[in-house]
N, C-alpha and C positions, 0 to 999 in steps of 0.2 A: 189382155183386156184393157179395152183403152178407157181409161178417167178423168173425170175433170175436177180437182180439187183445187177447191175457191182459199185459197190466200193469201194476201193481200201481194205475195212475192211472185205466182203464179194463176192469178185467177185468171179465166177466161183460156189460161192454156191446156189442151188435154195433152195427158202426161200419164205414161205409164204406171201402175201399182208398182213402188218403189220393194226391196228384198229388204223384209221385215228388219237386218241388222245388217252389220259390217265390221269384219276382225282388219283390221289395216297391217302387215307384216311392217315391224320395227328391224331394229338388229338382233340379229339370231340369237346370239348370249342376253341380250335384255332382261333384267328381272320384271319390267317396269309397265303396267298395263293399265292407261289411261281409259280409264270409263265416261261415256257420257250419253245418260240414260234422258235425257227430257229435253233434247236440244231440235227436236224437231216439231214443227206443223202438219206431217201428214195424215193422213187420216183413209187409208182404202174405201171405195166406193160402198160398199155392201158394211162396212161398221159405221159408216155413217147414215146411214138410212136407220139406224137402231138409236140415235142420238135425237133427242126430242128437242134441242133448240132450233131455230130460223137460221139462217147463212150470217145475219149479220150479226147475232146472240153468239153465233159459233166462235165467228173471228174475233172478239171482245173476249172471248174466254180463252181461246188461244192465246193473245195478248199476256194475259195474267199467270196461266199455267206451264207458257213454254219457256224454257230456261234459254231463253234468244243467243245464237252467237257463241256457244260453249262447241261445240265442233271446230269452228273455226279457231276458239281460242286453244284448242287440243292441236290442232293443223300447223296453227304457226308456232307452239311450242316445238313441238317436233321439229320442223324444219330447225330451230334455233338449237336443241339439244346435242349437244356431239355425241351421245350415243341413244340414236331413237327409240323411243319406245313404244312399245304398240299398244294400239286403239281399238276398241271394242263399241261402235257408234249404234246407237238408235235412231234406227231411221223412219220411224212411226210414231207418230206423237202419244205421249201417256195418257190421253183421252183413250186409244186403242186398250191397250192394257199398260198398268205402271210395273215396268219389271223389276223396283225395288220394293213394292211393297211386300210383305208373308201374305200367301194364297190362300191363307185360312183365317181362325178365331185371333190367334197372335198380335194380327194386325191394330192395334189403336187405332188406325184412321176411319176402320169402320164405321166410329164413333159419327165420323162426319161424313158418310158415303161416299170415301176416298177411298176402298182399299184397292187391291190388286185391280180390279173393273171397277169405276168412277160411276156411282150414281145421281152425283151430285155436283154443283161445279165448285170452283172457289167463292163465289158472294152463298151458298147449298143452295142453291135454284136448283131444280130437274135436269140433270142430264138425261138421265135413259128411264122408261119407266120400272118402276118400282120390284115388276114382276120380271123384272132382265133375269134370265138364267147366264150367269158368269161365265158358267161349263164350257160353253165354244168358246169364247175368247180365252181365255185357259187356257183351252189345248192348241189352238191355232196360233198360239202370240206369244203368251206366257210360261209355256212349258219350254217351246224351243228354242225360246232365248236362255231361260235358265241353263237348259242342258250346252247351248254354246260357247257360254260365259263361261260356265265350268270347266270344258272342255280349253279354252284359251288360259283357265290362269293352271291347269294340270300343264299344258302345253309349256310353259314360263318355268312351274319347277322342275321337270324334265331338262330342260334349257339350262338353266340356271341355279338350281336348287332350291329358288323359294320364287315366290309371287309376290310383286308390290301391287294391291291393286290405289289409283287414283281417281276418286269417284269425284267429278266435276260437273258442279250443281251453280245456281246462284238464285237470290231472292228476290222481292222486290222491296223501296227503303220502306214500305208505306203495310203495316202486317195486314191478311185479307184474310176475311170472315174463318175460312177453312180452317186457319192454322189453331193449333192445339196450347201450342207455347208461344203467342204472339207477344207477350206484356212483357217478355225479357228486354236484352239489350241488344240494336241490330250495328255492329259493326262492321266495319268494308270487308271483313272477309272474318269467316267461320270457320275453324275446322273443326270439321267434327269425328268422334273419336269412337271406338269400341273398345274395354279392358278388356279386351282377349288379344285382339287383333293390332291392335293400335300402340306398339313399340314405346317407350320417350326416344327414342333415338331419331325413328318418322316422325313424331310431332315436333321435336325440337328440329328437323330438316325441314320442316315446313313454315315451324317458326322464324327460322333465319330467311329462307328464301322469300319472304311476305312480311316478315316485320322490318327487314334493310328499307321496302319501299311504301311502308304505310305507317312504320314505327310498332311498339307493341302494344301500344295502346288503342291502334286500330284492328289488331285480332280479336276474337275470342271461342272461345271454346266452346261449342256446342251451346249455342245459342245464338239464334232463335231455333236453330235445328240439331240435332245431335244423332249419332251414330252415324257409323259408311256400309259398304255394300260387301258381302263375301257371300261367295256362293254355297248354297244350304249344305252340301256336301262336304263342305271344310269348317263351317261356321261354328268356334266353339272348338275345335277338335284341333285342328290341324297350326299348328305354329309356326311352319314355314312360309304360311299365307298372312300376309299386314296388309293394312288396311287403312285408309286414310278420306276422309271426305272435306271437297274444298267448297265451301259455298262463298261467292259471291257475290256483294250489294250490288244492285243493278246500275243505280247511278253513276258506283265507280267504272261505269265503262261502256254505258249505252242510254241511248231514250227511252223513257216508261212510258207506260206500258209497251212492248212488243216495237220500238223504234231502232233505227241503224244505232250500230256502232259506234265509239267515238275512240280519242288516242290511247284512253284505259283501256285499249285490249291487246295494245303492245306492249306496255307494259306489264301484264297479267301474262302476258303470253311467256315472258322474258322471266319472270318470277316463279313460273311451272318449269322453263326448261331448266332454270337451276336447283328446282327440287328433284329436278326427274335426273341432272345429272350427280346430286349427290346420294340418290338413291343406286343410281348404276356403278359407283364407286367400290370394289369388295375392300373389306375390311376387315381384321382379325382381332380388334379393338374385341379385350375382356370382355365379355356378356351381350355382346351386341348379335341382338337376335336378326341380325337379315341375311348372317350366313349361315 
């Protein structure tokens, strides 16, 4: 089915419906499975005819909503990692459906018509009308990425014995209407954390690898955003799955809203492959939960 999806990188081109995600094979022993869930503008023909802004309301929220250039910055981390890790890519924008939100009550961003299907945008204008039945997007979008995702980090501790996943996010410096915890403090880079899933061994690798180039007064901890991604099936239970969330301020590394890249993303790029290679290091180091 041929599409024309209007953004500003592709408008006017008609362009295939993209394959909702993307496992990208790392190195077979890899524990290390880079996530990046919001780093696209796509948008398939048929969920966009359900979305009640104009073309140019659309691309302005894309703007604001898409985590710009986190693909790439996963792309050239791996090339730069001496032992690759693999990528698990979204390749439909979270206007489709967001595959980290909970698909039920759980969800806090309901609050703001953010949950798993987006009824609202980021300034809560109208995205879809009010009576959306979420159910097909659900099952079309959000289910079979779940079950993939899952299926990738089983895949890593079969491989390797455990699953790192690295949930690669970033923000924007300026907080907008949507967010729930705007008033905190916004830092060039956030990691955020889960007490089940989230090691000190991965935060402190995270912190070395990000605070060498920002210092540690440019981290912080789950804020403005907090918690990472594990899939429902391990989430809580299972301890061979860690878990880690990197958000990033936008300015350290691109033009806002939704503009090219600049040299912060080699940088960042450089600052992942050396998390991701002291994540791939085994260790038998007392208590250290990654093996």
């Amino acid at each position: 089915m041929l599409v024309r999806v209007r953004t500003k990188h592709t408008e006017g081109v008609p362009v295939r419906d993209p394959q909702p995600f993307t496992l990208i094979p790392g190195a077979a022993d890899s524990p290390v499975l880079l996530h990046v869930p919001h780093g696209s503008r796509r948008i398939p023909r048929k969920v966009r005819e359900g979305i009640t802004l104009d073309d140019a309301a659309l691309e302005r929220e894309l703007d604001h909503i898409t985590d710009a250039h986190t693909a790439e910055l996963a792309a050239a981390a791996t090339v730069i990692a001496p032992a690759s890790p693999w990528r698990f890519v979204n390749n439909l924008s979270r206007l489709v459906v967001d595959p980290e939100r909970f698909p039920d009550e759980r969800e806090e961003m309901l609050a703001v018509g953010m949950g798993a299907v987006y009824t609202r945008t980021t300034h809560r204008e109208r995205l879809r009308p009010p009576e959306t039945d979420a159910g097909p997007l659900l099952d079309a979008y959000f289910h079979p990425y779940a079950d993939a995702m899952t299926r990738a980090v089983e895949a890593r501790i079969a491989a390797a014995g455990r699953a790192v996943i690295i949930d690669i996010h970033s923000y924007p410096t300026v907080p907008l209407p949507y967010e729930l915890h705007g008033t905190g403090p916004r830092p060039p880079v956030c990691l955020g954390t889960d007490p089940f899933h989230t090691p000190p061994e991965l935060l402190a690798a995270a912190q070395g690898a990000f605070g060498g180039r920002f210092g540690h007064g440019g981290l912080g901890r789950d804020t403005p955003f907090a918690g990472t991604y594990v899939p429902l099936r391990h989430y809580g239970t299972d301890r061979r799955v860690t878990a880690l969330m990197i958000e990033i301020r936008r300015d350290t590394y691109m033009s806002e809203p939704g503009g090219p890249a600049g040299p912060g993303l080699d940088m960042l790029a450089g600052a992942v492959a050396e998390l991701v290679e002291s994540l791939s290091r085994p260790s038998s180091s007392p208590g250290n939960r990654w093996t």
